[in-house]
C-alpha positions as CSV (number, residue, x, y, z in Angstrom):
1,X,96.5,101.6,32.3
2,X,93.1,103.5,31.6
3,X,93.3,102.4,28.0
4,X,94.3,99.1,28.7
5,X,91.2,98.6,31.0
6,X,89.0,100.3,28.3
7,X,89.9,98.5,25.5
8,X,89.0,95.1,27.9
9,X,86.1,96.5,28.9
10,X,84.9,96.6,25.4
11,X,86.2,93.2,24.3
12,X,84.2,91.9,26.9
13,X,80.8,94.4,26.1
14,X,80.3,93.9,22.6
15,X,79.9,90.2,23.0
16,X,78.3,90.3,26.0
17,X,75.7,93.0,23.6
18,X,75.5,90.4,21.1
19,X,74.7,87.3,22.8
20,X,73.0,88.8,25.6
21,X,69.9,90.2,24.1
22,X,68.9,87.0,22.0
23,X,69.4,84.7,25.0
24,X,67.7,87.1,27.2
25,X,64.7,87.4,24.7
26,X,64.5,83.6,25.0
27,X,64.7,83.2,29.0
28,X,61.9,85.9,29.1
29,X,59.5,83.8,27.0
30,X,59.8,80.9,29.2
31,X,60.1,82.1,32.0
32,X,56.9,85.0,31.2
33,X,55.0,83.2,29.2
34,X,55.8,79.4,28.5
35,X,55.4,78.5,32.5
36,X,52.4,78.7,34.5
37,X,53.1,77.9,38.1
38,X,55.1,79.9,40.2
39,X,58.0,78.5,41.9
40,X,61.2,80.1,43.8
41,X,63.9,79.5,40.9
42,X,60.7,81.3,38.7
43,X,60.5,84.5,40.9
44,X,64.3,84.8,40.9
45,X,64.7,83.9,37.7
46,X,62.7,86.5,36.4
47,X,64.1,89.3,38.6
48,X,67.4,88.0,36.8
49,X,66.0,88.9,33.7
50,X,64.7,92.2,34.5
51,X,68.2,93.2,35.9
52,X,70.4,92.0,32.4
53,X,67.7,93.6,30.5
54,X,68.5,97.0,32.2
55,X,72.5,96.2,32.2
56,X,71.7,95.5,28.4
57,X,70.0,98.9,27.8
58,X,73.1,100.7,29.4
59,X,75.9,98.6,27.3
60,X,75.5,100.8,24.4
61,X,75.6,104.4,26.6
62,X,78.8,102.3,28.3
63,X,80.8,101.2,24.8
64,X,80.5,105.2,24.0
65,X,81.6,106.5,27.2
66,X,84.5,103.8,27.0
67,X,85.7,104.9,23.6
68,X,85.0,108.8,24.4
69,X,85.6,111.2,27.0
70,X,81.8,112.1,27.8
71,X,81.4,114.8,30.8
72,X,80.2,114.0,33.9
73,X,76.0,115.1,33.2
74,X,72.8,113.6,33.5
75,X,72.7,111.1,31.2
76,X,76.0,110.3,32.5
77,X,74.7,109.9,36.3
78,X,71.5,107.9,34.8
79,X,73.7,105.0,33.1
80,X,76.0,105.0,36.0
81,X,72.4,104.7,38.2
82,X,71.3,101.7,36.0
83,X,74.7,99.8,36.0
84,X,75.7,100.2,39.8
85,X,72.1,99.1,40.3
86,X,71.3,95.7,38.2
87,X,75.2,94.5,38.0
88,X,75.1,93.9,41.5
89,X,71.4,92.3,41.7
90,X,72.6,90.1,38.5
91,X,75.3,88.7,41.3
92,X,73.1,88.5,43.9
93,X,70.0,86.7,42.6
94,X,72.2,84.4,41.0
95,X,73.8,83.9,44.7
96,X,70.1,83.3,45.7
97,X,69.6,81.0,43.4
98,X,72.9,78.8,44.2
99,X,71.8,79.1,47.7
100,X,68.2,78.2,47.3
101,X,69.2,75.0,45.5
102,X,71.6,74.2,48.6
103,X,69.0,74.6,51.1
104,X,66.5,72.6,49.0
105,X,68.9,69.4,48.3
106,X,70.9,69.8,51.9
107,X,68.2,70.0,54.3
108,X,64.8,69.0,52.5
109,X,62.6,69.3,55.9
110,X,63.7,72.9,56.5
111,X,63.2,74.1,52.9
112,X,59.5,73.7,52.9
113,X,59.4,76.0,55.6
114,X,62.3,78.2,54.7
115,X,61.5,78.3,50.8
116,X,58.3,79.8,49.1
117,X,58.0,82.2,45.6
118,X,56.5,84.8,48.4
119,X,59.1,85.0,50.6
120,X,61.5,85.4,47.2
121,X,59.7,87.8,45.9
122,X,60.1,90.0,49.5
123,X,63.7,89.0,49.5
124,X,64.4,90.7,45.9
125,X,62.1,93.3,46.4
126,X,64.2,94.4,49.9
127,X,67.8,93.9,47.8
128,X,66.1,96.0,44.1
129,X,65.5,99.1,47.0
130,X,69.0,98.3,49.4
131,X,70.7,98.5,45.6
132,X,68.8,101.5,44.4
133,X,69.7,103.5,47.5
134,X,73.4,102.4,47.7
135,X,74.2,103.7,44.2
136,X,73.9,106.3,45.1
137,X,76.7,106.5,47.6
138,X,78.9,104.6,45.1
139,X,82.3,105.9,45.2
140,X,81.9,106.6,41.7
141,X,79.8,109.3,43.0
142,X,81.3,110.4,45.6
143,X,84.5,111.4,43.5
144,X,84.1,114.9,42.6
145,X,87.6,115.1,40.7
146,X,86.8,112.7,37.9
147,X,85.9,114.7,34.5
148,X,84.7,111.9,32.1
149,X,82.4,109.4,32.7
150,X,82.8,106.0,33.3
151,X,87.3,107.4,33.3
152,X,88.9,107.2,36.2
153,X,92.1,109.7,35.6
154,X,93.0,110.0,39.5
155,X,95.5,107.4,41.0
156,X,94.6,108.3,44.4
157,X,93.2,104.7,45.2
158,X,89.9,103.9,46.3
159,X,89.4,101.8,49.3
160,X,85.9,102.0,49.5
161,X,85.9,100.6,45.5
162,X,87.9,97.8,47.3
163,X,85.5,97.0,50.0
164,X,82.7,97.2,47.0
165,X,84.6,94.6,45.0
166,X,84.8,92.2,48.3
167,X,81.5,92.4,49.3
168,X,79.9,92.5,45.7
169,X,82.0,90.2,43.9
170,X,84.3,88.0,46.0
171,X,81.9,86.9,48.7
172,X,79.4,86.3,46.6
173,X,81.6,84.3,44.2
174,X,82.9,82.0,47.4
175,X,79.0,81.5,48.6
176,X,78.4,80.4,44.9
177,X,81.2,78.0,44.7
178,X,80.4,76.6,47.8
179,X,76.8,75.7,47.4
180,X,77.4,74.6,43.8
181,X,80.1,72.2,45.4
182,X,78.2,70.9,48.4
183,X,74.8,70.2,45.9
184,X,77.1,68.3,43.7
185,X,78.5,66.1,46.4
186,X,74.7,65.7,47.7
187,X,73.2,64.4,44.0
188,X,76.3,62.0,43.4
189,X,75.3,60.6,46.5
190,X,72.0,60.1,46.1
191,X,70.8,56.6,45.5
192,X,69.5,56.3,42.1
193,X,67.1,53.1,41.7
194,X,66.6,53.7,37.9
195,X,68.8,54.5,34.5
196,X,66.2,57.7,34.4
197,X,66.9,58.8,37.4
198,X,70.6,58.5,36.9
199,X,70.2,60.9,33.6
200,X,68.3,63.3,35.7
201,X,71.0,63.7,38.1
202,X,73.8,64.2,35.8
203,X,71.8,66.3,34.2
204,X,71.5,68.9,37.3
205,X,75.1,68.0,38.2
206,X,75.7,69.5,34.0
207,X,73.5,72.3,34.8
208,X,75.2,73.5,38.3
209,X,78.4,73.3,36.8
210,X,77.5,75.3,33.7
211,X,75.7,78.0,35.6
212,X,79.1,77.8,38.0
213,X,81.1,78.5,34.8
214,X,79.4,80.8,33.4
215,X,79.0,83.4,36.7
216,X,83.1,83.0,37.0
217,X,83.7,83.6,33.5
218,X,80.9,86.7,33.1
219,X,81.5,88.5,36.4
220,X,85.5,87.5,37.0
221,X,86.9,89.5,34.3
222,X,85.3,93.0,35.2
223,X,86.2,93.1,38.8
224,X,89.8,91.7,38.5
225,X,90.4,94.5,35.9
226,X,89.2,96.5,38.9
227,X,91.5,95.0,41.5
228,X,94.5,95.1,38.9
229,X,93.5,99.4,38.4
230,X,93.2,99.3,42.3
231,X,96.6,97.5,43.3
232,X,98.2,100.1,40.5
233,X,96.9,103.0,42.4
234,X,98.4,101.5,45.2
235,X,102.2,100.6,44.4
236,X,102.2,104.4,42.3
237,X,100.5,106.2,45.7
């Protein structure tokens, strides 16, 4: 089972390597540099960016410890710092942004009140330090009879990996879902009085969809291999 779920994780790193620092070299300079005025989807946006580039720095140090059996060391408990930490945000701030876009098309009176690049900026800021200090109480961590990093060999199963997977996965990917749905419904209702404004909603009906897509098909494959290892550990305990 171990070398079934490493030889999917790196199937999925590689590419994810690949494509993952041109595009994030692109989102950088437009979101950095190309616009001026700060907006909520900005501020998140670019906490997004911050937390692939660090999740991109630790694929290398991860596609080694995958194919070899590296001890348990510093370098080790640095990677595993870096991953537990900006995996996680990379869900969240995209559930922010999902959520944002609800509250803005949903209930437009509220969201000028709700909504403001200073109160997103205090909401990632709180979530960057609530991440940094609960990596360190991953059960990753915790487990003192793993040898290799990144390997687990015991099939004592985890629950608290379980309740990890719920809350940072699987809730996350319901809250996504459902905003994404409900925004959709909104903009197909929305009374169009123009063939541009028509092109403009499809267009953020294309766009919702695709980012929809694209946080399924990124994040699903990890954490069911996780719930597979889990539900093994399980039947064999």
């Amino acid at each position: 089972m171990q070398n079934g779920i490493a030889l999917f994780q790196l199937i999925v790193y590689i590419p994810v390597l690949s494509l993952g620092i041109p595009l994030n070299a692109i989102a950088f300079w437009v979101f950095c540099c190309k616009l001026k005025r700060w907006t909520e989807t900005r501020v998140y946006m670019i906490n997004l960016i911050v937390a692939d580039s660090f999740m991109l720095f630790a694929l290398p140090f991860l596609i080694y410890f995958t194919r070899y059996e590296h001890p348990i060391d510093n370098l080790c408990f640095t990677v595993q710092k870096i991953y537990l930490t900006n995996m996680p945000m990379s869900i969240l701030i995209i559930t922010l942004i999902a959520i944002d876009r609800y509250i803005a098309i949903k209930f437009p009176l509220k969201a000028k009140i709700l909504r403001s690049p200073p109160r997103s900026a205090s909401i990632c800021g709180v979530l960057w330090i609530m991440l940094m200090i609960t990596s360190c109480f991953h059960p990753q961590f915790q487990d003192k009879t793993e040898k290799f990093c990144f390997r687990k060999q015991s099939t004592q199963p985890s629950y608290a990996l379980l309740v990890s997977i719920i809350l940072g996965y699987f809730i996350p990917l319901v809250i996504v879902i459902f905003c994404s749905v409900q925004v959709i419904k909104c903009l197909k209702k929305t009374m169009v009085t123009s063939p541009h404004e028509t092109k403009l909603i499809q267009k953020a009906i294309r766009i919702i969809s695709v980012n929809l897509c694209v946080f399924t098909v990124c994040f699903s494959p990890f954490y069911i291999a996780l719930l597979s290892r889990f539900a093994v550990d399980v039947a064999g305990a």
